[in-house]
C-alpha positions in Angstrom: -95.1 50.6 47.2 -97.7 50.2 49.8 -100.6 47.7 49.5 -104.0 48.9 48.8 -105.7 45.9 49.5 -108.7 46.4 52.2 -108.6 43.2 54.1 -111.8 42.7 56.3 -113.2 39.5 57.6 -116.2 38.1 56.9 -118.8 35.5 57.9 -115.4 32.9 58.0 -112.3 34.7 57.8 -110.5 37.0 55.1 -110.9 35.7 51.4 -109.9 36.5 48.2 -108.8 35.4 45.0 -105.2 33.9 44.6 -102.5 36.5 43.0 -105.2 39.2 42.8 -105.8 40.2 46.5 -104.7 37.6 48.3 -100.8 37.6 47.8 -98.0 37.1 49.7 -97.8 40.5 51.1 -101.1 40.8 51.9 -100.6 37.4 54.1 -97.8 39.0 55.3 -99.4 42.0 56.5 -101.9 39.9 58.1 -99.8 37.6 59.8 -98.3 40.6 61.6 -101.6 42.3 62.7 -102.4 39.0 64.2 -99.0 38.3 65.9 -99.3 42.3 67.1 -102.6 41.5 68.6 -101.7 38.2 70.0 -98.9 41.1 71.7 -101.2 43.1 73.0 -103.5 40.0 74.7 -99.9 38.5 76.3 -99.4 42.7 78.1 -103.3 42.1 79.2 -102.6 39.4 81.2 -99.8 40.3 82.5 -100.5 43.4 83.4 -104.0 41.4 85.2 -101.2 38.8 87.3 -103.1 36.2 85.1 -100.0 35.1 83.1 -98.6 31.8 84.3 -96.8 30.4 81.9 -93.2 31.9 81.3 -93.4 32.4 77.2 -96.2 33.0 75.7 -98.0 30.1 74.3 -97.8 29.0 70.5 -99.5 29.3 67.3 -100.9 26.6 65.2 -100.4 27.2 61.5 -102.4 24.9 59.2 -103.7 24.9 55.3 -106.1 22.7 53.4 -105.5 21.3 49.7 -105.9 24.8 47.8 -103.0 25.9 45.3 -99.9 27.2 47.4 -102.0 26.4 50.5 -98.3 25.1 52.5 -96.6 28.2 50.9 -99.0 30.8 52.5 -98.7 28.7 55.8 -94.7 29.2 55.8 -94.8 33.1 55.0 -97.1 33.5 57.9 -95.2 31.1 60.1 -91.8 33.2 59.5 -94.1 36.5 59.8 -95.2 35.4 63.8 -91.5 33.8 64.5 -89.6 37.1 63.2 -92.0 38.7 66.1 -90.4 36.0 68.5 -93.8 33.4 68.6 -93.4 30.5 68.7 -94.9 28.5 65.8 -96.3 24.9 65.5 -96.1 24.7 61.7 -99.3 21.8 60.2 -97.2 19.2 57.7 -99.8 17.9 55.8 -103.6 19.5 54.7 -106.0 19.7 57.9 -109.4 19.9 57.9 -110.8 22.8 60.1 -112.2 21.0 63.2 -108.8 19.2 63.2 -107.8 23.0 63.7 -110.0 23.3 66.8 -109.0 20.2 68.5 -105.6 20.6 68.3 -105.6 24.2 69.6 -107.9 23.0 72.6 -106.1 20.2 73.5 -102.3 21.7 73.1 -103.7 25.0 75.2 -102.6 27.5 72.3 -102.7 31.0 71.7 -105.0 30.2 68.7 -104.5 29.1 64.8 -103.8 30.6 61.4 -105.8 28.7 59.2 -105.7 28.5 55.3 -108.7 27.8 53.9 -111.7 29.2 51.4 -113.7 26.5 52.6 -116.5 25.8 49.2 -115.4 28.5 47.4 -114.2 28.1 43.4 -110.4 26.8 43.5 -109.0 30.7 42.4 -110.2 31.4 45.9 -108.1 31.4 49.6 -108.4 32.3 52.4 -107.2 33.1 56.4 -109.4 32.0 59.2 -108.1 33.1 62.9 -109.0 30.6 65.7 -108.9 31.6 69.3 -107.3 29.6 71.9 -110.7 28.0 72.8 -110.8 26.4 69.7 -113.6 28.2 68.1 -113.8 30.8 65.2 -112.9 34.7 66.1 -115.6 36.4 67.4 -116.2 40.2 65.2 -114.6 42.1 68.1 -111.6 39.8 67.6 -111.2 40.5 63.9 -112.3 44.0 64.0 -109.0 44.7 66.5 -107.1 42.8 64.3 -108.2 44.6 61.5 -107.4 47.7 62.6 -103.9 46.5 63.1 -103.1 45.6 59.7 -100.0 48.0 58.5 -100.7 49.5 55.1 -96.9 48.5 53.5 -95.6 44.7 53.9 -91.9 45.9 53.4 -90.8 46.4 56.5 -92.1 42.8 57.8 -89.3 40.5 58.4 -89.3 36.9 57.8 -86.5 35.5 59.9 -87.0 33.3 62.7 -87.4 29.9 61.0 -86.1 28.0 63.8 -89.0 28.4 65.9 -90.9 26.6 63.7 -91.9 23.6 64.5 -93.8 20.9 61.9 -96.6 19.3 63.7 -99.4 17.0 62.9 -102.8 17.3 64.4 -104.5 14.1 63.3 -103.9 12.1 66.9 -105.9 14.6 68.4 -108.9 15.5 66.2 -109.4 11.2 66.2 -109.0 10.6 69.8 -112.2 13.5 69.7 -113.8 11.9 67.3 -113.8 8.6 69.0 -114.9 10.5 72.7 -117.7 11.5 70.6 -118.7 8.6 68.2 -119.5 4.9 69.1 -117.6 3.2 66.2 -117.9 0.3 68.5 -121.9 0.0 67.6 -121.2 1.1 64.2 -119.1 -2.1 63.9 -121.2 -3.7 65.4 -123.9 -2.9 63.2 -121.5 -4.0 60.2 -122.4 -1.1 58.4 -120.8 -0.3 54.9 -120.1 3.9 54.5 -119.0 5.5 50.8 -116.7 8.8 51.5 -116.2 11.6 49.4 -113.5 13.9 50.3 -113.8 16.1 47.4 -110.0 16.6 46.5 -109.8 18.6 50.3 -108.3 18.3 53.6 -111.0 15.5 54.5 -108.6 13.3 52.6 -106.9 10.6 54.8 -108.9 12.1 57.5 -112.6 10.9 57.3 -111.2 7.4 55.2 -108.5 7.8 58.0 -110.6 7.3 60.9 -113.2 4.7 59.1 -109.8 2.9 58.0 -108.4 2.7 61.6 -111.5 1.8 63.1 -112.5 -1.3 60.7 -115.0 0.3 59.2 -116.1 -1.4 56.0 -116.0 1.6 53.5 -115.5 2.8 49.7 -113.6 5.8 49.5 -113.6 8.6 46.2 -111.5 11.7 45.4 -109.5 11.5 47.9 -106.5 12.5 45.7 -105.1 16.4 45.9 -106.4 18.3 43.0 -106.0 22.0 43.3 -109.1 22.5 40.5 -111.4 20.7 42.1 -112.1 18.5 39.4 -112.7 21.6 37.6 -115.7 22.2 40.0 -116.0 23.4 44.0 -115.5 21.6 46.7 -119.1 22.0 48.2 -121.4 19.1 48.8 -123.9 20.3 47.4 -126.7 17.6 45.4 -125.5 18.4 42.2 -121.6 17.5 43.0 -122.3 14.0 44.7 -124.0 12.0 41.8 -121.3 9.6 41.9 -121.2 9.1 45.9 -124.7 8.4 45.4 -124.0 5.8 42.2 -121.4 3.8 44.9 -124.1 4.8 47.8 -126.1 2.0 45.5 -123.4 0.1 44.1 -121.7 -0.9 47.8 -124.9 -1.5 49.1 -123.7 1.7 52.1 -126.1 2.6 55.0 -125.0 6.2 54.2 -122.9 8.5 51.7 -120.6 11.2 53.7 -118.6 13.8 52.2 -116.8 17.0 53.1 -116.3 20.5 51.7 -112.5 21.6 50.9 -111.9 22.4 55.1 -114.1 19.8 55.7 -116.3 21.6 58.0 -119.1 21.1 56.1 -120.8 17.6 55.5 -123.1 16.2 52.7 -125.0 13.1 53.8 -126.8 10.8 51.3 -129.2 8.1 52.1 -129.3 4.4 51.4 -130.6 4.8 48.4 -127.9 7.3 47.4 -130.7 10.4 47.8 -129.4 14.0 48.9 -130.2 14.5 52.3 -130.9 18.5 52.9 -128.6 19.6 55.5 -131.3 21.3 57.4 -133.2 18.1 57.5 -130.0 16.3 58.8 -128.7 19.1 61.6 -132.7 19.1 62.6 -132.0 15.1 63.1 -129.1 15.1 64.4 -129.9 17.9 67.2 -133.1 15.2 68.4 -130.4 12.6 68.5 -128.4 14.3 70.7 -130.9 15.5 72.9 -132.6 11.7 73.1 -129.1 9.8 73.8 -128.2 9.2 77.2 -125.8 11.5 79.0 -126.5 14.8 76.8 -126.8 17.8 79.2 -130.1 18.4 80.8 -132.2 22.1 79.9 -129.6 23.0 77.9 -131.3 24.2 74.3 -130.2 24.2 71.0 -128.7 26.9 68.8 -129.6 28.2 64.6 -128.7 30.6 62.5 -131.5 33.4 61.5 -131.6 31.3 58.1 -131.9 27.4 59.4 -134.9 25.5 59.1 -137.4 25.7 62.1 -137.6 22.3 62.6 -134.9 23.2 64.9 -137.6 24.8 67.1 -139.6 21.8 66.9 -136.8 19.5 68.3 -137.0 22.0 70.8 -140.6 22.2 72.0 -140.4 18.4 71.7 -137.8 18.3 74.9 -138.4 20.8 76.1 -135.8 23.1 75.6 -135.2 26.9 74.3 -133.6 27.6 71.2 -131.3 30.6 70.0 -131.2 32.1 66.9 -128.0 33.9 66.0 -126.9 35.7 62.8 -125.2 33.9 59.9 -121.7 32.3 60.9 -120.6 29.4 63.0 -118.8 31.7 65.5 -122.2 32.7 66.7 -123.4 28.9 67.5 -119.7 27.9 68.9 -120.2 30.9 71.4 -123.3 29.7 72.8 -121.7 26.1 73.4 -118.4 28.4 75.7 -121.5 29.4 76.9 -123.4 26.8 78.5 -126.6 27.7 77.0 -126.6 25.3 73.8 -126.0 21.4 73.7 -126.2 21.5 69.7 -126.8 23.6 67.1 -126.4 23.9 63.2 -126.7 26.4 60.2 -128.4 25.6 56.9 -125.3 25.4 54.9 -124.4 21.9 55.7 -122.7 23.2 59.4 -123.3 21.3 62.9 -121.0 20.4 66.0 -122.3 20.1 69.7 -120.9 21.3 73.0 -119.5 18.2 73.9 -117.2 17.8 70.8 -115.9 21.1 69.3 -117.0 25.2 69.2 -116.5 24.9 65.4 -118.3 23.3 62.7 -117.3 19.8 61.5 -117.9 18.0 58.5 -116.6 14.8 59.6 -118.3 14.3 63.3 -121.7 15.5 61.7 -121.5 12.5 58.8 -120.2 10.2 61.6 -122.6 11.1 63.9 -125.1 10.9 61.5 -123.9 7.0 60.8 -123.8 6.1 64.7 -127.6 7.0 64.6 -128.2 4.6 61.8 -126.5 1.9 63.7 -128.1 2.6 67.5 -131.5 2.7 66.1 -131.1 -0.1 63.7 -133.0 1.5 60.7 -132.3 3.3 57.1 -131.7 7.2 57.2 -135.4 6.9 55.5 -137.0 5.7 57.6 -135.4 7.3 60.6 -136.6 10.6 58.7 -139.9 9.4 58.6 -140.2 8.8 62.5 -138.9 12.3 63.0 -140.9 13.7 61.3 -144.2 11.6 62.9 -142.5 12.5 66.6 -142.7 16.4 65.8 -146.2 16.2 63.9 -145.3 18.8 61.1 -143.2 19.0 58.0 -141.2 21.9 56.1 -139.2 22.2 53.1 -136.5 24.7 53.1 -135.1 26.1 49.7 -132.6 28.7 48.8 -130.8 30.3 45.9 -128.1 33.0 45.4 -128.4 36.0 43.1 -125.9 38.2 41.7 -126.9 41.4 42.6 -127.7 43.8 45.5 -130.8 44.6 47.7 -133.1 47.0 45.7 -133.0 50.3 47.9 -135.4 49.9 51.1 -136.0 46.0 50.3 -134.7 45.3 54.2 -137.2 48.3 55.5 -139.8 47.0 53.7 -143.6 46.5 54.9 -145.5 44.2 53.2 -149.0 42.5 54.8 -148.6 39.4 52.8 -146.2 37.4 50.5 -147.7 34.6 48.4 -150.8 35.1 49.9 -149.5 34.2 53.6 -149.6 36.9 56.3 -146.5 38.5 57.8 -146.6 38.3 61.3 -143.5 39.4 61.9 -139.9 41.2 60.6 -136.7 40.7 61.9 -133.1 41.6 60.9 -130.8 39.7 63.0 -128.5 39.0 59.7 -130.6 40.6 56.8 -133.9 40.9 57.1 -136.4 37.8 57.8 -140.2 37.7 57.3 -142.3 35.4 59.2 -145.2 34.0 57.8 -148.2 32.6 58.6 -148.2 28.6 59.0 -144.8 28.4 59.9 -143.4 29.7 56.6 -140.3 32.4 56.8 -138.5 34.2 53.8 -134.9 35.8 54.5 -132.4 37.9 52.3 -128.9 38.9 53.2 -126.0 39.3 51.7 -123.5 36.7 52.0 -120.5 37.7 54.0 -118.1 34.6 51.8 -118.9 35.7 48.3 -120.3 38.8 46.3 -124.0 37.8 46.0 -127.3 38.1 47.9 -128.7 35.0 49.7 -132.5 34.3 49.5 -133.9 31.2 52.1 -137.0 30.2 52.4 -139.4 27.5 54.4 -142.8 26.7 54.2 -145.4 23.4 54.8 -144.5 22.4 50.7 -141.2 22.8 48.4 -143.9 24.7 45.7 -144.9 27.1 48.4 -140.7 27.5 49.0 -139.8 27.7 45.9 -143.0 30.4 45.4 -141.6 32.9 48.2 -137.7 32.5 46.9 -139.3 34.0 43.6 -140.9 36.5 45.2 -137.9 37.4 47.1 -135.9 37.4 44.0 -138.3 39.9 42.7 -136.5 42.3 45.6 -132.7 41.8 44.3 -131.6 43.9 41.6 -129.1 41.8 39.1 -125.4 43.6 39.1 -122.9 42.5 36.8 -120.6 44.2 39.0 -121.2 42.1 42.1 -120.6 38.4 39.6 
């Protein structure tokens, strides 16, 4: 019987929910598309005298801490070896920008990687990373795609003993440490709480504060396939108790991870959510002020990240790109040359210098070894910023169940909430900009079935004001829940 399933990447890989659509043969079928591709790049090169090596080079296989994560990994390891690949199989949970650094540093082919990232535990997922370490770019998954056989029967799964059970955690720390002082952290004896969040950050961020001597107070950090019986996103609402042993330990900051780890959550001293725009806004001005970082090199956003970004920008003097939703887009400009940093609004920020992929830990670490070079609280260090650039914004977002009502993206509208629109784009969506600086964006997520609505403005009521009106332009479909 042949499988139905429509498997199409979105904003970060193929998802779906486990035993539903995302089976074994559905794996399967996309293991072999990718192994096919991975074919047809090998003939390329050879057929442009640019193949050097005399077997083509391997494939990383890794999983995080989801239900029958290692299980996936070994069907599509035996799928790749059957088609004579060679297969570097991960043995334990790794966190996605462990993923990058290992392909970049071991020269691969690229990496399987099986994750759903935040999404609910009844969720997986398969991410592809190209050999330079970043995610696929949409003319990478769209030929894969349309190599995806319609029947997983005639796959083979022989081949086991090209397998090969790898760990990538040397690697990813010896790049965290080119890219974090934890000398001047020590230095700075500063205490850190972690929250790992039952993922693949687990043994990972702990593991590099533990290694380094960094005095720290470590939660969830067990595998639990549920979650906790919630998501493994660090959002506000999820990190009450990192913020109760923020206060308790008497920490400088509170980091967690998401279930890949590629996304980061940052509290304050006082245990208070930091929002992630504020802290990839920071963290880009850090990066540009420390010694060493690349001159006129400019910084990189998604269409739906703060503009504070901008500000950083106009402050050094560099240019900034805005790119549609999805890391893949920032990590390109990095291969580029054009960005030195750059970050998305849902908690995602790397930098040239470390890794073309988003990463949870560095970002949290990163945010710690500014706390310890400038020898102040988060808070305060918030304050300055925001006294250097001379203007404040508050960002806000929620998520609707629903579509677009028909011609909300082609629509015309002088004024919302009494601001003037001076301008409409639709990079990802469609994105209104407003007078004072203010913005409202819609556009439907490419992760989950719902419709995202972001907004910034010079106050959280004036946000919070447009995100209504903007929900006023979603119609509410049971079917898309």
């Amino acid at each position: 019987m042949a499988c139905t399933t429509d498997i199409r990447f979105g904003t970060s890989g193929w998802r779906g929910q486990i035993a539903r659509d995302f089976t074994f043969e559905n794996v399967r079928r996309l293991a072999w598309a990718i192994g096919r591709w991975l074919s047809t790049q090998d003939a390329a090169l050879a057929r442009g005298g640019r193949k050097t090596q005399t077997e083509p080079p391997a494939v990383f296989i890794a999983y995080d801490t989801r239900h029958m994560a290692e299980a996936f990994a070994l069907e599509a390891a035996r799928v790749l070896a059957a088609q004579g690949r060679r297969v570097l199989l991960a043995g334990e949970p790794t966190p996605t920008p462990a993923v990058s650094a290992f392909v970049r540093a071991k020269r691969l082919a690229g990496a399987v990687n099986f994750t759903a990232s935040h999404n609910p535990c009844e969720w997986q997922g398969m991410k592809w990373t190209t050999q330079e370490g970043a995610p696929a770019p949409p003319e990478t998954t769209r030929a894969i795609e349309a190599l995806i056989p319609k029947d997983a029967k005639p796959l083979l799964r022989q081949g086991e003993n090209s397998i090969k059970h790898v760990s990538a955690k040397r690697v990813y720390f010896r790049a965290l440490r080119r890219a974090v002082d934890f000398e001047r952290i020590r230095r700075a004896r500063l205490r850190v709480a972690v929250d790992a969040m039952h993922g693949a950050a687990s043994g990972w961020l702990d593991g590099v504060l533990r290694e380094e001597g960094i005095p720290h107070a470590a939660l969830r950090t067990e595998r639990d396939v549920l979650f906790g019986g919630s998501m493994p996103d660090p959002a506000p609402e999820r990190l009450r108790e990192l913020g109760r042993r923020v206060r308790k330990e008497g920490a400088a900051l509170g980091l967690a991870a998401d279930g890949d780890a590629d996304r980061f959550g940052v509290l304050d001293g006082r245990g208070a959510f930091v929002s992630p725009n504020l802290v990839v806004a920071m963290l880009c001005d850090y990066v540009l002020r420390r010694k060493g970082a690349p001159a006129r090199r400019g910084l990189a956003r998604t269409v739906v990240t703060t503009h504070l970004v901008d500000e950083v920008a106009r402050l050094h003097g560099v240019e900034v790109f805005e790119t549609p939703v999805g890391f893949k887009h920032i990590g390109e400009k990095f291969l580029r040359g054009e960005a030195v940093a750059g970050g998305e609004e849902s908690a995602g920020f790397s930098t040239a210098a470390h890794l073309p992929e988003k990463d949870g830990i560095f970002a949290g670490l990163l945010a710690l070894d500014m706390v310890a070079r400038e020898g102040r609280p988060f808070a305060a260090l918030a304050q300055d910023f925001f006294s250097r650039l001379g203007t404040r914004r508050a960002s806000a977002r929620r998520d609707a169940h629903g579509v677009l009502r028909n011609g909300a993206s082609s629509l015309k509208r002088k004024s919302f909430a009494g601001l003037r629109v001076l301008g409409t784009e639709r990079v990802d969506g469609v994105k209104w900009r407003l007078e004072g600086g203010a913005w409202l964006a819609l556009r439907r997520s490419g992760t989950e079935p719902l419709v995202r609505l972001y907004a910034e403005a010079p106050s959280r009521a004036m946000a919070e004001k447009l995100l209504r009106i903007g929900k006023s332009l979603v119609r509410e479909d049971s079917r898309a829940s």
